[in-house]
C-alpha positions in Angstrom: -14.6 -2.6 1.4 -15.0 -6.2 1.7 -12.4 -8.4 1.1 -13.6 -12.9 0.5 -10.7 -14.8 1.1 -10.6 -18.3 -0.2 -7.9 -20.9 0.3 -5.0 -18.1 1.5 -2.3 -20.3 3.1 -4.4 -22.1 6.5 -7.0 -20.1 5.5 -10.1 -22.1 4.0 -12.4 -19.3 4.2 -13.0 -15.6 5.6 -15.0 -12.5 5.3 -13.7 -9.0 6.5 -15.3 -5.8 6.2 -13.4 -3.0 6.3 -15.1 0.0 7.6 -13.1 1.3 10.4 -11.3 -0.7 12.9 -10.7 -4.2 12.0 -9.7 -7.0 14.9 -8.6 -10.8 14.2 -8.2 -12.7 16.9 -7.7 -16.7 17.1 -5.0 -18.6 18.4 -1.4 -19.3 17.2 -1.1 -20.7 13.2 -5.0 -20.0 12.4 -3.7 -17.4 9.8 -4.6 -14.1 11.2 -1.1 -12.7 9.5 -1.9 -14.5 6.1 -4.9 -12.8 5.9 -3.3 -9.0 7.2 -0.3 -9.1 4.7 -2.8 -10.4 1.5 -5.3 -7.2 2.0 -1.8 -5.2 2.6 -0.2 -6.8 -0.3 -4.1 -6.1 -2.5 -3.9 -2.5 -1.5 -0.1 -2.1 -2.4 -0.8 -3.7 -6.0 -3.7 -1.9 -6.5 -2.1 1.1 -6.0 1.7 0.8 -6.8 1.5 -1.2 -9.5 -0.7 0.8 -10.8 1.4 4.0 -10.9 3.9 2.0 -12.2 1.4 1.0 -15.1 0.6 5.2 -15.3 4.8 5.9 -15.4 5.0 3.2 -18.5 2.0 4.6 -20.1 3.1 8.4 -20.0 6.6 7.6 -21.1 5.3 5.6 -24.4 2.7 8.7 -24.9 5.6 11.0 -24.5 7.9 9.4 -26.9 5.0 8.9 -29.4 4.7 12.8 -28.8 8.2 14.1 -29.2 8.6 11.7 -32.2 5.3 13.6 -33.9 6.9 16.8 -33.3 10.6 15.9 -34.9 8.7 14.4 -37.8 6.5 17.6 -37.9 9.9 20.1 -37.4 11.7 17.7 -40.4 9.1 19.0 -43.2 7.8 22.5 -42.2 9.9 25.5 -41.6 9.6 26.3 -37.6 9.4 30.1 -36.5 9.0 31.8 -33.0 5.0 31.3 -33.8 4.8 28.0 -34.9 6.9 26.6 -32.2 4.9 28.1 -29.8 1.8 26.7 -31.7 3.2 23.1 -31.8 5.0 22.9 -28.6 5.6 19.3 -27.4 6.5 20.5 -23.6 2.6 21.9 -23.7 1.5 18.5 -25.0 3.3 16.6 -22.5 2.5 18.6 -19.3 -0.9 18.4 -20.4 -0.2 14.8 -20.3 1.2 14.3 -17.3 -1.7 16.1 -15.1 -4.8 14.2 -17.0 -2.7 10.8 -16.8 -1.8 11.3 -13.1 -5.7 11.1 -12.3 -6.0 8.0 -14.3 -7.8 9.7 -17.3 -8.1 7.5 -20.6 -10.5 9.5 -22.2 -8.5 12.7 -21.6 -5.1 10.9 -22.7 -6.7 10.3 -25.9 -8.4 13.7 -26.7 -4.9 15.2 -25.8 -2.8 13.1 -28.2 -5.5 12.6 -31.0 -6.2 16.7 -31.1 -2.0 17.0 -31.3 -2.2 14.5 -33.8 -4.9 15.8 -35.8 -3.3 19.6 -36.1 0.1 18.6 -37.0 -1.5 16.5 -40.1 -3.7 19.6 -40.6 -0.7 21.7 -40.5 1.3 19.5 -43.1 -1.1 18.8 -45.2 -2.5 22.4 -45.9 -0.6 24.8 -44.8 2.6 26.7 -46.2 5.8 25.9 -45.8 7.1 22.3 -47.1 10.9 22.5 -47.0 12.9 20.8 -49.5 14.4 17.7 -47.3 15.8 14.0 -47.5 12.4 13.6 -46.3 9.4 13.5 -47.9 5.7 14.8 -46.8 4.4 11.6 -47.2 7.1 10.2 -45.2 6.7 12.5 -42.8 3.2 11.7 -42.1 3.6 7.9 -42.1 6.4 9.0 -39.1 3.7 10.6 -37.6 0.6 8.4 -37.9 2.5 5.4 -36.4 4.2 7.4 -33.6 0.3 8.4 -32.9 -0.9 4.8 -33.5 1.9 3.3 -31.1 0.8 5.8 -28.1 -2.7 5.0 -28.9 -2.3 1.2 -28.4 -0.3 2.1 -25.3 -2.9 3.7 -23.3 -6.1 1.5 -24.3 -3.8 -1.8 -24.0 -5.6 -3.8 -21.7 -3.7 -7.2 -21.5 -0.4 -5.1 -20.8 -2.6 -3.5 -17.5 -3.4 -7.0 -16.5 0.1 -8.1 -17.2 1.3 -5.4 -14.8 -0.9 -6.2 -12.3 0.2 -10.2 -12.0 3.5 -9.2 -12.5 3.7 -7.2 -9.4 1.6 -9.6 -7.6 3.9 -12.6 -8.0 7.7 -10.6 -7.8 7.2 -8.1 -5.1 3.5 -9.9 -3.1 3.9 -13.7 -3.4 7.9 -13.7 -3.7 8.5 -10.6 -0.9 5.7 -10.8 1.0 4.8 -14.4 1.5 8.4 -15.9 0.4 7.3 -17.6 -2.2 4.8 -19.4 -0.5 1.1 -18.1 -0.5 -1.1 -21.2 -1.4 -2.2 -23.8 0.7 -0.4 -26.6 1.4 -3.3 -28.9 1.8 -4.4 -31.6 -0.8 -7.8 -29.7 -2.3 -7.3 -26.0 -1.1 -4.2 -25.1 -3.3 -6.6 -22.7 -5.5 -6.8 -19.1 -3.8 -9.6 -16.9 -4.4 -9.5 -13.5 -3.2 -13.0 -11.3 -4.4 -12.9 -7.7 -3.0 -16.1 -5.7 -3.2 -17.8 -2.2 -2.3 -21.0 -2.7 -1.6 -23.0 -4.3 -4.8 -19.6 -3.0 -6.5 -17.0 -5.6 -7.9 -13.6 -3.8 -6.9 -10.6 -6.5 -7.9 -10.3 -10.9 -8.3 -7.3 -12.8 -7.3 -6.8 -15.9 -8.3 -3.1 -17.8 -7.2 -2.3 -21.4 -7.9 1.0 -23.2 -7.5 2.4 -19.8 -5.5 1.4 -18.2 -9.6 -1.3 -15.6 -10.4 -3.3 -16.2 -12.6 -5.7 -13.4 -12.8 -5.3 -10.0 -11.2 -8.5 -8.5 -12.8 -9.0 -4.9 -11.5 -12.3 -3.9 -12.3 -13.0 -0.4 -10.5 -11.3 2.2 -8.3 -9.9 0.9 -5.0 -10.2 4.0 -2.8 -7.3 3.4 -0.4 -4.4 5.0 -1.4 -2.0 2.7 0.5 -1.1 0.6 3.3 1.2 -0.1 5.7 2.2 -2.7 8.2 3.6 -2.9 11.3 4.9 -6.4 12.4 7.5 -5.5 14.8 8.9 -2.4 16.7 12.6 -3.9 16.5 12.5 -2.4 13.1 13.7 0.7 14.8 16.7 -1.0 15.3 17.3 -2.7 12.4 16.9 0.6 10.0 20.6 0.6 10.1 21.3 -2.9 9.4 19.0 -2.6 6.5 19.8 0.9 4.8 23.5 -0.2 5.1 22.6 -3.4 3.3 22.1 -4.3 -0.4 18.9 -2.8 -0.3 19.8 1.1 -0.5 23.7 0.6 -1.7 23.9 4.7 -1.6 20.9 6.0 -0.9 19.5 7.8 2.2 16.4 6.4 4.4 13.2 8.7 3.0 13.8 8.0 -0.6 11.5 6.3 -2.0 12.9 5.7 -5.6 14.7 2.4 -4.6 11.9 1.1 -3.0 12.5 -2.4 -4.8 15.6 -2.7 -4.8 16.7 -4.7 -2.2 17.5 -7.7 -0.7 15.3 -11.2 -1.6 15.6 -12.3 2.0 14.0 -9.4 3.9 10.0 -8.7 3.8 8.5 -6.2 0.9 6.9 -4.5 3.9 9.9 -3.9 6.3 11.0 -1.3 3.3 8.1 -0.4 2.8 7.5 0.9 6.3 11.2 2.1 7.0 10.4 4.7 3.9 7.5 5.6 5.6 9.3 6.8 8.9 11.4 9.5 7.7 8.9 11.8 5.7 8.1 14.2 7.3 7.4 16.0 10.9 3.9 17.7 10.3 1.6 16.0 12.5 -2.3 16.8 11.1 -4.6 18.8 13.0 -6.7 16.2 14.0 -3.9 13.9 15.4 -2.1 16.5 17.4 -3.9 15.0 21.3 -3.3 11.5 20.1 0.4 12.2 19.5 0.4 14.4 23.0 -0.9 11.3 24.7 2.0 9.4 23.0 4.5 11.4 24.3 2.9 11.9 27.8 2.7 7.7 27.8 6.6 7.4 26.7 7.8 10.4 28.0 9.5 12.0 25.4 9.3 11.8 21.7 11.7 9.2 19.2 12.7 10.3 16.0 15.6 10.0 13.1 19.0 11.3 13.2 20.1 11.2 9.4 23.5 11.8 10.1 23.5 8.6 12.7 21.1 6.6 10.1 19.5 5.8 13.6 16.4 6.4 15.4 16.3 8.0 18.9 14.3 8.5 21.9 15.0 11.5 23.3 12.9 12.4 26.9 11.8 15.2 28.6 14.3 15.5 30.4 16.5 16.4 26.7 18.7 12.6 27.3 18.7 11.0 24.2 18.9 6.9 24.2 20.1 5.1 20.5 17.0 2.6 19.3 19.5 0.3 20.5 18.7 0.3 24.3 15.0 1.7 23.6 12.4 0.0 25.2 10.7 -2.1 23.1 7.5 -1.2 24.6 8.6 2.6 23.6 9.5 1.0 20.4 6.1 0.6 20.0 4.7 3.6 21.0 7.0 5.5 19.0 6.8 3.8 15.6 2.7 5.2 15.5 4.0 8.5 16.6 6.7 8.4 13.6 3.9 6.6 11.3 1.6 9.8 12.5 4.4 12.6 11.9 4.9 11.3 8.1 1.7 11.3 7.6 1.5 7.8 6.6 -1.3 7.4 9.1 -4.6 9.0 7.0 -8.0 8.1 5.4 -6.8 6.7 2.8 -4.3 4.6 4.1 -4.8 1.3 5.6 -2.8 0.5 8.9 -2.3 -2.7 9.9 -1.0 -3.8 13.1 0.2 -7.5 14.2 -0.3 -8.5 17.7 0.7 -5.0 19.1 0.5 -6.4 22.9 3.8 -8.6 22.1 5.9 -6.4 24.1 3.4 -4.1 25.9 3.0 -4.2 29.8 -0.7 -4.6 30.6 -0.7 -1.0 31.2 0.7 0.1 28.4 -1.6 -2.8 26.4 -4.5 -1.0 27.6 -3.8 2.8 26.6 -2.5 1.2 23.1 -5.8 -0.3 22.3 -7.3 3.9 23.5 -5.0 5.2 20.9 -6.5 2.7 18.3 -9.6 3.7 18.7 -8.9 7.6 18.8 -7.5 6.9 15.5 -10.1 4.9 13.9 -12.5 7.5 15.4 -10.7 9.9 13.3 -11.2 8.4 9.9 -8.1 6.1 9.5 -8.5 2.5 8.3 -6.9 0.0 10.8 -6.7 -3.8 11.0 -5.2 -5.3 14.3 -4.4 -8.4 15.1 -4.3 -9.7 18.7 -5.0 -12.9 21.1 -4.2 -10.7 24.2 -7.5 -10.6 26.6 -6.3 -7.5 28.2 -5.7 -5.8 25.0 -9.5 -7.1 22.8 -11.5 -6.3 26.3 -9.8 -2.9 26.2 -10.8 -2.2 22.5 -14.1 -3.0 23.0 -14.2 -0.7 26.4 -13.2 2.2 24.1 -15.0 1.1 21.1 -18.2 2.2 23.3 -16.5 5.4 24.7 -15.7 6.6 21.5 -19.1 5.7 19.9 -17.4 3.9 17.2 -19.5 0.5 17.1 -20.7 1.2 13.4 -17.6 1.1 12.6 -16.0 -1.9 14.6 -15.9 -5.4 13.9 -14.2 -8.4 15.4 -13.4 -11.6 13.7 -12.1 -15.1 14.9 -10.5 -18.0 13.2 -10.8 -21.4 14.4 -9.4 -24.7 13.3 -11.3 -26.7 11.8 -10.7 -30.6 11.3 -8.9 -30.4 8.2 -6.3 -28.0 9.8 -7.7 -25.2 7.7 -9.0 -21.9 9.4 -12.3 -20.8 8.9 -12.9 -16.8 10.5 -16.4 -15.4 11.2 -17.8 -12.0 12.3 -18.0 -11.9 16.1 -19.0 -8.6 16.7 -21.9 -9.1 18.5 -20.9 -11.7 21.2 -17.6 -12.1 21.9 -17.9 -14.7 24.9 -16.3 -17.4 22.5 -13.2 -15.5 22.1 -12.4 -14.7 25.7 -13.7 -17.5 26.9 -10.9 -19.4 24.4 -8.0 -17.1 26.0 -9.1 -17.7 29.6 -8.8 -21.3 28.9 -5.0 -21.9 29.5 -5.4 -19.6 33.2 -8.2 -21.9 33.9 -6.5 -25.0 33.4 -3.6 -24.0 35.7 -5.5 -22.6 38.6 -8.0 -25.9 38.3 -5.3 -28.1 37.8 -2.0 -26.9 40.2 
């Protein structure tokens, strides 16, 4: 999936490809984390504001449903037979399965054939009741109820609607804070194209910190995605569950999801849900999390009745996320991420500058467990300007056979202050010769 970024906060222009295991590097303020938290924040309104757009739809198809059947029931005598004939519950399960996968087409064979047999059934068959209401009343109930859930689920501008609506409250409001143009006379008009293959996928176009378009044109095969920006979120999960954000509600559930505070990061919530789901670990995971533990030694997890997270070690001592290493922080948000599942195919994980609080070490078998992962099929972009950490990748990269599937980009600064970022993949000597630049300049010049 390839994502062309124009004009995104510093960033005048890049190009990112992502077919396995992503890495931006640049220096400080080149916009590495613009561009991580706008394909995050794509992804996310691709797919959540799009089941939001599916919940809507079924519940006006439901109602248009229901209000068929109690204008059906008002005119013709009901038996055992009948009911079971003209069931609305029928209808709408039926409804809910074809609308879960997305299906217009099947939506609208559903409710026209429903349609089309109560009519049938008042206008030729037995049984017309003496009522306050008459057949042709009936059927005017009827034809609009079916018209109304008709123009519901072929309603184009309302999907579009959706879409921008999503974008600028939850993206551009709790992702960026309100801030996700340029601020640079000429570049205030972002373009974001994403593409699969010769395949348009989605447009973006934001101007004034406004969307103006959020055109989804075909299927955007990630399911989801998920950023980590900082293991101290292990910490906080009790600051921020006892916080406006979840008023009553326990970490894990995901039906308050946007309710909460303005002043805290879309993705901080998002990610906190994540780490409570669950604690199968797939098949194809189970060594990576083993080398997790073995690293750490021990395992963290989440003691509901604390609303905390723990480390506990081998050794059965448990330590409150508290006094936690961050570097075990670290290690121990991918093995929570990777018990909930929320590490997958079709989930996107993005990781910002990961080496932060890592000893060299411990930088070192990080960037091993990356690649493991992106061997196994899961989408990852990581950010990083740590030359122990890039040369590392790249060392496994080659020991896990995974080239075809690796690419490296760099932003630089370009006169105007705005970052331009190209594919380096095939000769990193610009990047690390960048980093060693600030070692160099002590060593030559004591």
């Amino acid at each position: 999936m390839n994502f062309n970024i124009q004009n995104l906060g510093p960033v005048q222009s890049a190009q990112i490809d992502l077919k396995g295991l992503s890495v931006i590097t640049g220096l400080n303020d080149t916009g590495k984390s613009f561009i991580s938290k706008a394909i995050y924040s794509i992804i996310k309104t691709a797919t959540d504001a799009h089941q939001q757009l599916i919940s809507e739809r079924y519940e006006a198809v439901v109602s248009a449903v229901t209000q068929m059947f109690s204008a059906h029931r008002q005119v013709v005598r009901f038996d055992a037979a009948k009911m079971a004939s003209f069931n609305p519950n029928i209808v709408i399960r039926s409804l809910a399965a074809v609308m879960r996968n997305g299906s217009v087409q099947a939506t609208e064979d559903i409710l026209q054939e429903y349609y089309h047999r109560i009519r049938a059934d008042i206008e030729y068959m037995d049984g017309i009741m003496a009522s306050s209401v008459t057949k042709e009343q009936a059927l005017t109930r009827i034809q609009n109820a079916f018209h109304t859930g008709y123009r519901v689920i072929n309603n184009e501008v309302e999907e579009q609607s959706v879409y921008k609506d999503f974008f600028d409250k939850i993206v551009i409001e709790k992702v960026f804070q309100g801030e996700i143009n340029s601020i640079h006379p000429g570049y205030e008009n972002m373009q974001i194209d994403v593409s699969e293959g010769a395949t348009d996928l989605l447009s973006i176009s934001v101007t004034h910190n406004h969307t103006e378009q959020f055109l989804l044109q075909n299927l955007v095969l990630l399911q989801d995605a998920t950023i980590v920006e900082t293991p101290m979120i292990l910490q906080l999960a009790k600051f921020i569950t006892s916080s406006l954000a979840f008023p009553t509600v326990p970490l894990g559930d995901e039906t308050r999801l946007y309710q909460q505070r303005s002043d805290l990061p879309y993705y901080y919530y998002d990610l906190l849900l994540k780490l409570n789901l669950g604690t199968t670990v797939s098949d194809k995971h189970v060594a990576i999390c083993e080398k997790i533990r073995k690293t750490i030694g021990g395992s963290v997890s989440y003691k509901l009745e604390e609303s905390s997270f723990v480390f506990t070690k081998d050794s059965g001592e448990e330590i409150p996320a508290s006094n936690m290493a961050t570097g075990i922080k670290s290690f121990g948000l991918l093995l929570l991420l990777l018990k909930s599942g929320a590490i997958n195919e079709s989930t996107l994980l993005i990781i910002d500058e990961p080496e932060v609080h890592l000893h060299p070490k411990w930088e070192i078998l990080y960037a091993e467990i990356i690649v493991m992962l992106s061997d196994t099929g899961v989408p990852i972009m990581v950010s990083s300007h740590s030359p122990y950490f890039l040369r590392a990748l790249t060392v496994y990269i080659k020991q896990y056979k995974t080239q075809e599937i690796s690419r490296f980009y760099y932003g630089q600064k370009l006169e105007n202050q705005m970052s331009v970022f190209t594919d380096v993949t095939a000769d990193l000597t610009p990047v690390f010769t960048k980093l060693a630049e600030p070692m160099q300049d002590i060593i030559l010049n004591p």
